[in-house]
C-alpha positions in Angstrom: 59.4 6.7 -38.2 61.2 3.4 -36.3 65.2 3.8 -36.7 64.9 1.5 -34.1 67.7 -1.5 -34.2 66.3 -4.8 -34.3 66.8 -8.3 -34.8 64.1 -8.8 -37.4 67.0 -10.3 -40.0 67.3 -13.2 -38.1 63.2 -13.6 -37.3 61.4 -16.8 -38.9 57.9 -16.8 -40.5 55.3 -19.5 -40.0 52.2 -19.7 -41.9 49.2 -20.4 -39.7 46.1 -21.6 -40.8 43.0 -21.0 -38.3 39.1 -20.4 -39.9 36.2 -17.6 -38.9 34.5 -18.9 -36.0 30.5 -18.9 -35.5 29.1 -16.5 -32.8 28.7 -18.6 -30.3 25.5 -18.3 -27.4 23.8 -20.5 -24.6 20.5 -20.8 -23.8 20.1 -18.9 -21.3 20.6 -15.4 -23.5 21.1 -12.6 -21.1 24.2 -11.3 -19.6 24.2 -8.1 -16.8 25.7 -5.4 -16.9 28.1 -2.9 -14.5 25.1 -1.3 -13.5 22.3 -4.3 -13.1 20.9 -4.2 -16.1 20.1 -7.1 -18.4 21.0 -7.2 -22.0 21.6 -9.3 -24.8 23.8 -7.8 -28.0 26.5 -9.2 -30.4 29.4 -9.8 -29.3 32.3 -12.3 -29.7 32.7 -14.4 -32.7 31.7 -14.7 -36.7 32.2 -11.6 -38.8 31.8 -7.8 -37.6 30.8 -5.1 -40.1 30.7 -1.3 -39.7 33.8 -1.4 -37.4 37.7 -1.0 -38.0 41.1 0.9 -36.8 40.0 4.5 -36.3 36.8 3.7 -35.4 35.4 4.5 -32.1 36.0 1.7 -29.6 32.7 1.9 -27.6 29.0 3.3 -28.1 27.9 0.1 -29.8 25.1 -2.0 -29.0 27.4 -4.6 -29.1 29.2 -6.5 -26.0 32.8 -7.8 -26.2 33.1 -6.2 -29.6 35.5 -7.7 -31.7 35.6 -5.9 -34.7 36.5 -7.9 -38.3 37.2 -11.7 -38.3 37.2 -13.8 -35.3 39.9 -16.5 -36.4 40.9 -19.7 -34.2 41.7 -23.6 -35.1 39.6 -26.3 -34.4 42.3 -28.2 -33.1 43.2 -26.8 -29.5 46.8 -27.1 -29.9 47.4 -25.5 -33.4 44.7 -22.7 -31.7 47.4 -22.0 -29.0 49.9 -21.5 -31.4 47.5 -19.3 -33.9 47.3 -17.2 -30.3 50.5 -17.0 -29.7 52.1 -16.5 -32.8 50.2 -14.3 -34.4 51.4 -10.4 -34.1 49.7 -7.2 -35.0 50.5 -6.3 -38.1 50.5 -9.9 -39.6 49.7 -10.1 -43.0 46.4 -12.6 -43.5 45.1 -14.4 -46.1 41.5 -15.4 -46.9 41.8 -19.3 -48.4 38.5 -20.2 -49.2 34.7 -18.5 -49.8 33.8 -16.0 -51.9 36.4 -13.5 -50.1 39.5 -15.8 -51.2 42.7 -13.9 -52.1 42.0 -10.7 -49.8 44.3 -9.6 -47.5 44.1 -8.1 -44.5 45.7 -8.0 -41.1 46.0 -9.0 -37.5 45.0 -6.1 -35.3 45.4 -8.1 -32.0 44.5 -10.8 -30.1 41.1 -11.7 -27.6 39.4 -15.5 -27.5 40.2 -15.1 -31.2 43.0 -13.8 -33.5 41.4 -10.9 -35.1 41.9 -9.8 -38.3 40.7 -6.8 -40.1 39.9 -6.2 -44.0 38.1 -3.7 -46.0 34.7 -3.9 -45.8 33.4 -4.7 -49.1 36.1 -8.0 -48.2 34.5 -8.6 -45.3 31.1 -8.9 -46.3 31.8 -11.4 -48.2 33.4 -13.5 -45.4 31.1 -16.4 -43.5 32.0 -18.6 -40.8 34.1 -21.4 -41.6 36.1 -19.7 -44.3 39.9 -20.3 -43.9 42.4 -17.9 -43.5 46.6 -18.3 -43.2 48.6 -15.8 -40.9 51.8 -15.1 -41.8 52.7 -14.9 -38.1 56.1 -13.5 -37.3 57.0 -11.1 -34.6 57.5 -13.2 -31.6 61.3 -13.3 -30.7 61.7 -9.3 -32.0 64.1 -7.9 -29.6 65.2 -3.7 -29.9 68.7 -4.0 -30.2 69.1 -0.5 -28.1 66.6 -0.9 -25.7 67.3 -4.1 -23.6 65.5 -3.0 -20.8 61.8 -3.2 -23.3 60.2 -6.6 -24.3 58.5 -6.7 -27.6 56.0 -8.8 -27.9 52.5 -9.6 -30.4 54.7 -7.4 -32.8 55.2 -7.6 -36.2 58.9 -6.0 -37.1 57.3 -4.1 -40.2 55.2 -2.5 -38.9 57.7 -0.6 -36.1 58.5 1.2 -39.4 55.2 2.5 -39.6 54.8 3.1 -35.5 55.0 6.2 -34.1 58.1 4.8 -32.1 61.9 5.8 -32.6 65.0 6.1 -30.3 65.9 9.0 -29.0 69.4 10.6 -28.9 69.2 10.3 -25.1 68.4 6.6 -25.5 65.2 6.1 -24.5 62.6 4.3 -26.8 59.9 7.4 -27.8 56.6 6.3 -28.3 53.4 8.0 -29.7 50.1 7.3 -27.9 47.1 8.7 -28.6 45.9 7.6 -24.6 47.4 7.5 -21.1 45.6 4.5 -19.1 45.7 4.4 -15.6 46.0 1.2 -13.7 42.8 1.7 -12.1 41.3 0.8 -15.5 43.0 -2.7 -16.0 40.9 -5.3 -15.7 40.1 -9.0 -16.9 43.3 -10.0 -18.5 45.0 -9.6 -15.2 47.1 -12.0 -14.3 47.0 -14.0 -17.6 50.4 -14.1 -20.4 50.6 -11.4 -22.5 50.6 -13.1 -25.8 47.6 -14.4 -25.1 44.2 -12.4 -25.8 44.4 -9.0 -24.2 43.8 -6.6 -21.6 40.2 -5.4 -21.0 40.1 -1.4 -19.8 36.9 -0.7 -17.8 36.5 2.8 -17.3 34.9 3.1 -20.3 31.2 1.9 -20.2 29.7 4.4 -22.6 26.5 5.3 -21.8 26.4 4.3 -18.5 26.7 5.2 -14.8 29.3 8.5 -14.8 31.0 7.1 -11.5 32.2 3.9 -13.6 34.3 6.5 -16.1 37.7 6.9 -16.0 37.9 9.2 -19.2 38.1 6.2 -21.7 35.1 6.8 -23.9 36.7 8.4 -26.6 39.3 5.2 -27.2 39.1 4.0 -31.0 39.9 0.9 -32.7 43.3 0.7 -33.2 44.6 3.7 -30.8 48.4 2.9 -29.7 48.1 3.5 -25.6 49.8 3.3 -22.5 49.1 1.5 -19.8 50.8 3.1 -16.2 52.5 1.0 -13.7 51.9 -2.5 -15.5 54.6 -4.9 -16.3 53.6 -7.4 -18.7 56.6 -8.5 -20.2 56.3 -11.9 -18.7 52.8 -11.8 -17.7 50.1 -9.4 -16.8 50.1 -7.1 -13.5 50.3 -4.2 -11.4 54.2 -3.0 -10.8 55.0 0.8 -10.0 57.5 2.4 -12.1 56.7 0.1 -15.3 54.7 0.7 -18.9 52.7 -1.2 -21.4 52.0 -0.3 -24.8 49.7 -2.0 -26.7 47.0 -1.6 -29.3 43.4 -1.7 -29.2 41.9 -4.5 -30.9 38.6 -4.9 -28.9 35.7 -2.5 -28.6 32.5 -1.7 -26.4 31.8 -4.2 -23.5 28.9 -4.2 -21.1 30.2 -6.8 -18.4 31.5 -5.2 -15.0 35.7 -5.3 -14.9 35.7 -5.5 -18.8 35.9 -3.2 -21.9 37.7 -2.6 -24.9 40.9 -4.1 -25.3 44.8 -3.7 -26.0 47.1 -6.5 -27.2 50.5 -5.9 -25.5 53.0 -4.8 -28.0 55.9 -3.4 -25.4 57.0 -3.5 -21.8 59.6 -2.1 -19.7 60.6 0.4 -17.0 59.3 3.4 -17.3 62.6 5.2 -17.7 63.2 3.1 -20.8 60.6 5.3 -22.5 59.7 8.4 -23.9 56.2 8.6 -23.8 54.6 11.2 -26.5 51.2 12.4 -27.0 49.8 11.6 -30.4 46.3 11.8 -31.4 47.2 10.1 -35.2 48.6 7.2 -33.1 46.3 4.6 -34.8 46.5 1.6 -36.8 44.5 3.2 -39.4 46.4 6.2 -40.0 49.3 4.4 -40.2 48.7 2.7 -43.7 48.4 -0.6 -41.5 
């Protein structure tokens, strides 16, 4: 679709090198959930079958579901820039294991970069395999839209994005979900090329007066988020959107859920927001 005017000629890439991090656990084993009620699931970390773009987001008995590889560097510095350089839509490479040579992608960002690949791929994955990220993305400005930060994006894939500019000049983008601030919650407050925002609201299976209509989000779904700025941060501001992508699924833990990656912010007059039900990673060839 795109059209859209960028500066992605005069973008730098930087290959990244991070590996698949163990699942990690304490001792103590249990975590509670919104409603009081003790559990202990998968959740963050290692390699995650059975889950990619398109994909519902919640229903699993998983918590903090991050779907694919988990991918960070041991070293914390080179981890902060593997966080903050790495942009949906990255291509990544698997270095070493019985998986090197595939290729997947980064589909956003959480404690980990994560990174999605075919299945039969990923099965083949362990922890501790190495991976490179071509990260580029960050520094992508829409030449015609001033007003709307990009960010966690990589330029190619705008061409495969529901988004375009409209004769009137506002930015149009295709969502296949309307968030309302209520929903935002841990993530708050934090930068927003770092990890992403968790979305309660959708506790599937659980008490109806913690739903805010979110239970039908999928892997991958472009959203919106109402009234948030997060083009230098996270947080609440009225008359101001967020579009991101949803890289993390189900989640038990009161004030979190599944997850966009921030991909653009602006004032809401900047936009055209459309809804798009195909609005997904998946059936955008990415």
């Amino acid at each position: 679709m795109s059209g859209v005017r960028t500066n992605r000629d005069r973008l730098v890439a930087q290959i990244l090198a991070g590996e698949v991090w163990p699942a990690l656990a304490d001792r103590h084993g249990f975590r509670v959930d919104a409603d009081g009620t003790p559990f202990l699931l998968p959740g963050m970390g290692g390699v995650t079958l059975g889950a990619h773009p398109g994909d519902p987001a919640t229903g699993y008995a998983s918590d903090h579901l991050e779907p694919g590889l988990s991918v960070r560097a041991a070293d914390p510095g080179a981890n902060m820039a593997l966080q903050f350089l790495s942009c949906v839509g990255n291509l990544v490479t698997v270095r070493s294991g019985p998986a090197a040579g595939a290729v997947g992608r980064v589909t956003g960002q959480h404690a980990y970069v994560l990174v999605d690949l075919p299945e039969d791929r990923l099965a083949l994955v362990s922890s501790g395999d190495r991976v490179s990220v071509a990260a580029t993305g960050q520094g992508l400005k829409l030449l015609d839209h001033p007003a709307v930060v990009a960010k966690n994006l990589d330029p190619a894939l705008l061409d495969a994005l529901p988004i375009a500019t409209r004769a009137d000049g506002r930015l149009e983008v295709g969502v296949a979900a309307r968030v309302p601030a209520a929903a935002v919650g841990a993530g708050a407050g934090m930068v927003s090329e770092f990890a992403n925002t968790d979305l309660m609201g959708a506790y599937a299976g659980q008490a109806e007066d913690l739903s805010l209509g979110l239970e039908s989000l999928r892997l991958g779904d472009l959203v919106v988020l109402e009234d948030q700025d997060h083009r230098f941060g996270r947080g609440f501001r009225r008359g101001y959107l967020t579009v991101g992508v949803i890289s993390t699924g189900h989640c038990r833990l009161f004030g979190h859920g599944p997850g966009p990656s921030t991909i653009l912010s602006g004032p809401a007059e900047a936009f055209a927001i459309v809804d798009d039900a195909d609005a997904n990673l998946s059936r955008l060839g990415v």
